[in-house]
PyMOL CGO cylinders between C-alpha atoms (Angstrom):
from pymol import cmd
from pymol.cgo import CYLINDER

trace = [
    CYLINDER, 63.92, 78.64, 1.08, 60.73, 78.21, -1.07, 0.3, 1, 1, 1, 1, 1, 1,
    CYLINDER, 60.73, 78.21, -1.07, 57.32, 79.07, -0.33, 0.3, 1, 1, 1, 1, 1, 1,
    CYLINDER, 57.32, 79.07, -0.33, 56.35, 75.42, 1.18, 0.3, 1, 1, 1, 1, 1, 1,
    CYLINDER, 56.35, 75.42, 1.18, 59.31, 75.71, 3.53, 0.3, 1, 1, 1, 1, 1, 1,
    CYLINDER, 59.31, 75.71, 3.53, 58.77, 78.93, 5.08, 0.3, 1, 1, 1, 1, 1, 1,
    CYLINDER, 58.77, 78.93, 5.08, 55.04, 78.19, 5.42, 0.3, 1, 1, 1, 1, 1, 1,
    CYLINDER, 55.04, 78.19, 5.42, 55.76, 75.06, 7.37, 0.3, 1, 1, 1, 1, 1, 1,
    CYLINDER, 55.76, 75.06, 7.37, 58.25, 76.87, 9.27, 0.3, 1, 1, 1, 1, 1, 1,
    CYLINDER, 58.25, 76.87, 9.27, 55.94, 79.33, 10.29, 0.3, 1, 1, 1, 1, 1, 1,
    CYLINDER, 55.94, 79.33, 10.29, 53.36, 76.77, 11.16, 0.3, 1, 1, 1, 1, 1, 1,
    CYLINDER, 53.36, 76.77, 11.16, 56.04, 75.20, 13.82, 0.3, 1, 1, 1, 1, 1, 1,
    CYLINDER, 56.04, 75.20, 13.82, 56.54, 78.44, 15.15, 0.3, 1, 1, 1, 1, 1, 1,
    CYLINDER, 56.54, 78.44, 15.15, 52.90, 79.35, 15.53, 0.3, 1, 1, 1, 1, 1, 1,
    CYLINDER, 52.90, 79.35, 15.53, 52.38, 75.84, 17.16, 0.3, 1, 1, 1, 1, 1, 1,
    CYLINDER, 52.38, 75.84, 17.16, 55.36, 76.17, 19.42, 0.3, 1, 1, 1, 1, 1, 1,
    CYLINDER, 55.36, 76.17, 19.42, 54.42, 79.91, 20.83, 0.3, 1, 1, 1, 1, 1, 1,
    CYLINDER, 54.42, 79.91, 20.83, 50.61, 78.20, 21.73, 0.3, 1, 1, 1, 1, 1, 1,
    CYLINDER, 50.61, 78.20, 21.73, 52.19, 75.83, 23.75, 0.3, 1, 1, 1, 1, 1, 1,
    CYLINDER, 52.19, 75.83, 23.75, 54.62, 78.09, 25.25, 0.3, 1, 1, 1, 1, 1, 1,
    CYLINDER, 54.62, 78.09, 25.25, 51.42, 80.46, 26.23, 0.3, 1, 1, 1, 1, 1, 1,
    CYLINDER, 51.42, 80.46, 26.23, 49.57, 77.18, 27.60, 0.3, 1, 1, 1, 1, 1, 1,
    CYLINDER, 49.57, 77.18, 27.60, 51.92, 76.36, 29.77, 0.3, 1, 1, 1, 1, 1, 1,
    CYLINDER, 51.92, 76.36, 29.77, 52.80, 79.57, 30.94, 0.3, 1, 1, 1, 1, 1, 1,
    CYLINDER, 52.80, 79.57, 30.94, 49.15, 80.00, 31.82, 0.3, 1, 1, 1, 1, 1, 1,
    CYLINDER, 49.15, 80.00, 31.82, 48.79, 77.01, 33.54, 0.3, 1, 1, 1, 1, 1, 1,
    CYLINDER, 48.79, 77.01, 33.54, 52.36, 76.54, 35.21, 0.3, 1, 1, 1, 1, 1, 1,
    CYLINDER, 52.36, 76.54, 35.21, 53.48, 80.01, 35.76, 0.3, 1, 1, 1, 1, 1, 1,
    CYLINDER, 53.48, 80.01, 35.76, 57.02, 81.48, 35.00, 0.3, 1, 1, 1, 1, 1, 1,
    CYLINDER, 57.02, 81.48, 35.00, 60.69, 81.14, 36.43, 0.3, 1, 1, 1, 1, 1, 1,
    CYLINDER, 60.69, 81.14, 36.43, 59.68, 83.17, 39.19, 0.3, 1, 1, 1, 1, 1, 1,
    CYLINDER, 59.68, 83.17, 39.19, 56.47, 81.42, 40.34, 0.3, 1, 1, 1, 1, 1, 1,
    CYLINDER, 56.47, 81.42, 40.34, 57.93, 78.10, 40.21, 0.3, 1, 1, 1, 1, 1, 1,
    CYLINDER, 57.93, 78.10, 40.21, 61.24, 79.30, 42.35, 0.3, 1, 1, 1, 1, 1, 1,
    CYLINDER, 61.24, 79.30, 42.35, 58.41, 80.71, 44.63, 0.3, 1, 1, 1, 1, 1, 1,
    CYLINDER, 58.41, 80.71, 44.63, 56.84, 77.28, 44.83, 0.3, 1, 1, 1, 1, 1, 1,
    CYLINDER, 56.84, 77.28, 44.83, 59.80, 75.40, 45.43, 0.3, 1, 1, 1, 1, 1, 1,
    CYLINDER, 59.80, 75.40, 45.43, 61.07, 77.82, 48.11, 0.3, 1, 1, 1, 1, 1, 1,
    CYLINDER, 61.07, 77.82, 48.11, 57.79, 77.61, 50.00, 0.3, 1, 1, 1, 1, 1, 1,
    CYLINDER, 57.79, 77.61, 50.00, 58.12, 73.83, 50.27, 0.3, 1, 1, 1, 1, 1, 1,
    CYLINDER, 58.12, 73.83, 50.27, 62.17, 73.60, 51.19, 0.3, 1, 1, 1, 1, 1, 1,
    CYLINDER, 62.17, 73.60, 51.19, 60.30, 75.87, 53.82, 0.3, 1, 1, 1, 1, 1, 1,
    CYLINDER, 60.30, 75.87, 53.82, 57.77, 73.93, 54.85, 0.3, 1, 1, 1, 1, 1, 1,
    CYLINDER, 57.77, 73.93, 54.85, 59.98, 70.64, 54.42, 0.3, 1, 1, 1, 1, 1, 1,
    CYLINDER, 59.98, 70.64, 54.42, 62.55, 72.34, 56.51, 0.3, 1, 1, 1, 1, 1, 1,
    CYLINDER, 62.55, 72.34, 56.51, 60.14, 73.70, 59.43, 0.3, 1, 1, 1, 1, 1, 1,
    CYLINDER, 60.14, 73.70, 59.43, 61.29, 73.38, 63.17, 0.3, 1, 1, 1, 1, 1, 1,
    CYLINDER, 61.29, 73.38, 63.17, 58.54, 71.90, 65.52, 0.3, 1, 1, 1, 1, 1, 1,
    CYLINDER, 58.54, 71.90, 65.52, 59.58, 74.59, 67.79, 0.3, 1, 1, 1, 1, 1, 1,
    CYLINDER, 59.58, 74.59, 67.79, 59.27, 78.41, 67.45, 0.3, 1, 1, 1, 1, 1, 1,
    CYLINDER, 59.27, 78.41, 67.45, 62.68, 80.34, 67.91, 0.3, 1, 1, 1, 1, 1, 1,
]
cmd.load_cgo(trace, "trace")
């Protein structure tokens, strides 16, 4: 690899981890989202009447 290449490889990188962060920050993680989509199967899944 030349100079050019592992600048512009490093650039992609750089760019992808920002994005990664950004989303993290404003989606959450793995866990969060499970979270999430338990709570509404739960609330999907609710019986009108108590047990």
């Amino acid at each position: 690899m030349n100079n050019d290449e592992i600048h512009q490889a490093n650039y992609l990188i750089d760019q992808q981890l920002r994005r990664l962060e950004k989303d993290f920050l404003e989606q959450g993680g793995l866990r969060e989202g499970m979270f999430q989509a338990r709570l509404a199967h739960r609330r999907q899944n609710r019986s009108p009447y108590p047990t």
